[in-house]
N, C-alpha and C positions, 0 to 999 in steps of 0.2 A: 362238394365235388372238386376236383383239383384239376387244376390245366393239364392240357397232355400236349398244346400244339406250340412250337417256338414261333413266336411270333418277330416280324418285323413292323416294326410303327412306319407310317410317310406320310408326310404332310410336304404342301409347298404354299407359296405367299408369290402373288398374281402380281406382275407390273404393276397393271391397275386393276382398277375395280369399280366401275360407276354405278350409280344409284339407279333401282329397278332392276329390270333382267339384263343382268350381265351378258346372256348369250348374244343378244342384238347387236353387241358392239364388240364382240371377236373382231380379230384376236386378242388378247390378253397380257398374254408373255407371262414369263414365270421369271419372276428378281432371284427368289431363294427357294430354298428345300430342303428338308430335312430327314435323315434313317435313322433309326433305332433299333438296333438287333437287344432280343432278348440274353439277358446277362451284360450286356456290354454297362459300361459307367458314363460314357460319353456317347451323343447323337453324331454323327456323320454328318456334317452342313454343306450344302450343295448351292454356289453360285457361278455367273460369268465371272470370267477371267481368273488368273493364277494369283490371284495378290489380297491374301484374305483381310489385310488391311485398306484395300481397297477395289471392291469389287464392283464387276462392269454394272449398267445396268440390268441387263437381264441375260438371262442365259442363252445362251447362241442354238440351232439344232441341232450340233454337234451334239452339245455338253450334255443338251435334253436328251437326245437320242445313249447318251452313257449312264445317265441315270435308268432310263427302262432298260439297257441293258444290265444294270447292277440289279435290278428288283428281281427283273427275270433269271438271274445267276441266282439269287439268294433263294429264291422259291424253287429252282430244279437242287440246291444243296438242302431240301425239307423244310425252307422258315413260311408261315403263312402269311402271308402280307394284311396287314389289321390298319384301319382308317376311319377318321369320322367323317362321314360325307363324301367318301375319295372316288366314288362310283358321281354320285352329282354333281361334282368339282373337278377334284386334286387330279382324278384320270382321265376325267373330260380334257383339260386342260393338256397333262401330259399327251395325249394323245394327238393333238392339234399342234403343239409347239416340237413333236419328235418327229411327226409324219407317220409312227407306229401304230396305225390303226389296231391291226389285228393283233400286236402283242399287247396293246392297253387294253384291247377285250378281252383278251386270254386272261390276264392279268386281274381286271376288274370280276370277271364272273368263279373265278379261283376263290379272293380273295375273302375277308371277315370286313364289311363294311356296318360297326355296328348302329349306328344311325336310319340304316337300308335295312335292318335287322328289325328296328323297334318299327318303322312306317310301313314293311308290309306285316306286321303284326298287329300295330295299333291303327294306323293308320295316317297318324300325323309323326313329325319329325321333336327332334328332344337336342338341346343346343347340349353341346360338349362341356361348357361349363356348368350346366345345371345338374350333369350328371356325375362331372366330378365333384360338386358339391353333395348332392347326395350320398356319393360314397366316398366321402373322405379325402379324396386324395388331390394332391395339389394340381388347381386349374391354371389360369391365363393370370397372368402379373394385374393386377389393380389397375384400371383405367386404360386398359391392352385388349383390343382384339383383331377381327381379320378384317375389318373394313378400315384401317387406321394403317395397316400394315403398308398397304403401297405408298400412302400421301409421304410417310418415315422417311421410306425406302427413298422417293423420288429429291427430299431436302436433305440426304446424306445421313441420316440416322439411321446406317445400315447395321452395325454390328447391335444396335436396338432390337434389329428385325430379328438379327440372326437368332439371339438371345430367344427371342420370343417363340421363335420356330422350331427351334431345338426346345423349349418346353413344351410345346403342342403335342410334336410324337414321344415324350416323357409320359406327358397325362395322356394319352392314348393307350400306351402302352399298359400303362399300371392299372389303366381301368379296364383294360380288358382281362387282365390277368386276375384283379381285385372280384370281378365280375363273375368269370370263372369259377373261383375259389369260392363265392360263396353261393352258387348257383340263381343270383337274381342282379337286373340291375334297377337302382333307385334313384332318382334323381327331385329336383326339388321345379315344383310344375309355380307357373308366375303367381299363383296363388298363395305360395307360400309353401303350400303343404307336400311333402312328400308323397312320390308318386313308387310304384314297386311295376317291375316286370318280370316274372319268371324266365326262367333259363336254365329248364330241363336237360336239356340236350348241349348246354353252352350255345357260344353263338354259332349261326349259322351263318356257311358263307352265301354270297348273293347268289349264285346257281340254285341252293335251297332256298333262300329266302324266297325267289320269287314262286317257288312252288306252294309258297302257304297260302292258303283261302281268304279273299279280300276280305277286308275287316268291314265290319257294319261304319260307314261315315258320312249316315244321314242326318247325324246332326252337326255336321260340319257347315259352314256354311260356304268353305271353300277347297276342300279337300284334295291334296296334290295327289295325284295318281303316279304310279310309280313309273309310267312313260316318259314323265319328264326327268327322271332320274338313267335312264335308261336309253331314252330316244337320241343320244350321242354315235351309240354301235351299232344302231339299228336302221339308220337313214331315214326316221321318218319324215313326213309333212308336219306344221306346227300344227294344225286341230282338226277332227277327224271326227265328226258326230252323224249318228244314224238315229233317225228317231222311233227306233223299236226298243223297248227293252227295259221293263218295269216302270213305264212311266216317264222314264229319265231319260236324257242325251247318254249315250255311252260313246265310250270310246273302240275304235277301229285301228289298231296300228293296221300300216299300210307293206310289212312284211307278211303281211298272209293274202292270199290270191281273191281279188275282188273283182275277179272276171264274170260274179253272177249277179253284181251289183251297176245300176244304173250313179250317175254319180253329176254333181255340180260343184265346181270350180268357179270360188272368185276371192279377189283379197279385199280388205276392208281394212281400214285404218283404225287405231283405236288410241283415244288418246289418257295415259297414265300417267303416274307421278309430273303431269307438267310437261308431256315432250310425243309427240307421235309416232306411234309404231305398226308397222305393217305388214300384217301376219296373211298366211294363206291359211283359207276354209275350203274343207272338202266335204261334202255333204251327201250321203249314202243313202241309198236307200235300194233292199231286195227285189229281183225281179221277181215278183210273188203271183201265182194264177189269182183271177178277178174273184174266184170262189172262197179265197183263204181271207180276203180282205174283210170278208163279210165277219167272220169269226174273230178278228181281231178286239182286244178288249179295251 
């Protein structure tokens, strides 16, 4: 099957980035970033300040806010905006550091997020390098990736970053189109072995994606649900369990109306990687007549 859509690559590289869930410790700031328009020879590099021999530390909200409007200019002239992880990150992020809520969801549910493509299909998530190692085409520099990126950034090994940035939406790009063109993507799973995923349709963007049927991830033992990819444009609470429904905790986003639902509120600390964090629980449960309870299984 052959591409039909011109794609734009984006990637950006986060002031910081600390150990565990990053989102507890927003904001973040964005140092650099990168475009890629299909056919072009060179990326587009995006930081603070005018002085590409020495750039500020991070990008101001102006500069943030000129970058979603370049994204959003090149998506109304037909290019589709293509990312790995740019729905669970790169637009999280852009969207808090421009103050453009609504244009980074516009933007994010438009887009080809193929990473958001393979997790509501499989279920779990596939690292950008593994998949361009599967299909060929050149990944991350040797001993280069995005957790190394700010520590550079912040000891002045910036044109390192840039470097590095501007090959991300290289290999984004090539593997989407690589991808395309041969109707499947493959990637090499930590086993070693080659993994394969069809791609009938090509990829889909995240407005489709989340329209596919949750994938069986009972034998996960900790399966990311695609809310946490997502719960950036949607306001949710951090965990949201009702105890109906095969057995299992599920999940309840809290944009749909639960005015029929009884409910308890409380936070609970939890301590991870070494450091305490302190999440809110909301806990649901159906106003159900005394008759239905009996028949519950």
């Amino acid at each position: 099957m052959g591409t039909t859509r011109k794609y734009l690559a984006f990637d950006i590289e986060s002031a910081r980035l600390p150990d565990g869930d990053w989102r507890s410790c927003r904001p973040l700031g964005i140092s650099c970033a990168a475009t890629l328009l299909a056919n072009s020879d060179q990326p587009r590099l995006w930081h603070g300040g005018n002085d590409r021999t020495c750039p500020a530390d991070r990008m101001s909200r102006e500069e943030a806010i000129k970058l979603v409007d370049y994204l959003a200019a090149q998506v109304e002239h037909g290019y589709t905006l293509v990312t790995w992880n740019g729905v669970g990150f790169d637009l999280d992020v852009l969207a808090e550091e421009s103050g453009l809520l609504e244009t980074c969801r516009t933007l994010a549910l438009a887009h080809v997020d193929m990473m958001f493509h393979v997790l509501c299909r499989l279920g779990h998530g596939v690292s950008l390098d593994a998949a361009a190692r599967g299909m060929g085409v050149a990944g991350k520099p040797e001993g280069m990736n995005g957790r190394l990126a700010p520590s550079l950034w912040a000891e002045g090994k910036r044109e390192e970053v840039l470097r590095y940035v501007g090959q991300d939406v290289r290999t984004t790009l090539d593997l989407a189109t690589a991808c395309e063109g041969c109707g499947e993507l493959r990637w090499v799973a930590r086993s070693g072995r080659l993994r394969c995923m069809t791609l009938r349709e090509g990829w889909l963007t995240v407005r489709e994606a989340l329209e596919l049927p949750l994938p069986d991830t009972s034998w996960m033992d900790e399966p990311w649900p695609r809310e946490r990819f997502t719960g950036w444009w949607r306001g949710e609470k951090d965990i949201v369990v009702t105890p109906y429904g095969s057995g299992k905790y599920g999940v309840l986003p809290l944009f749909l109306p639960v005015t029929s639902w009884l409910s308890v509120t409380f936070s609970v600390t939890l301590r991870a990687d070494g450091r305490d964090e302190s999440i809110t629980v909301i806990v649901v449960t159906p106003r159900r007549p005394a008759a239905y309870e009996g028949s519950r299984r």
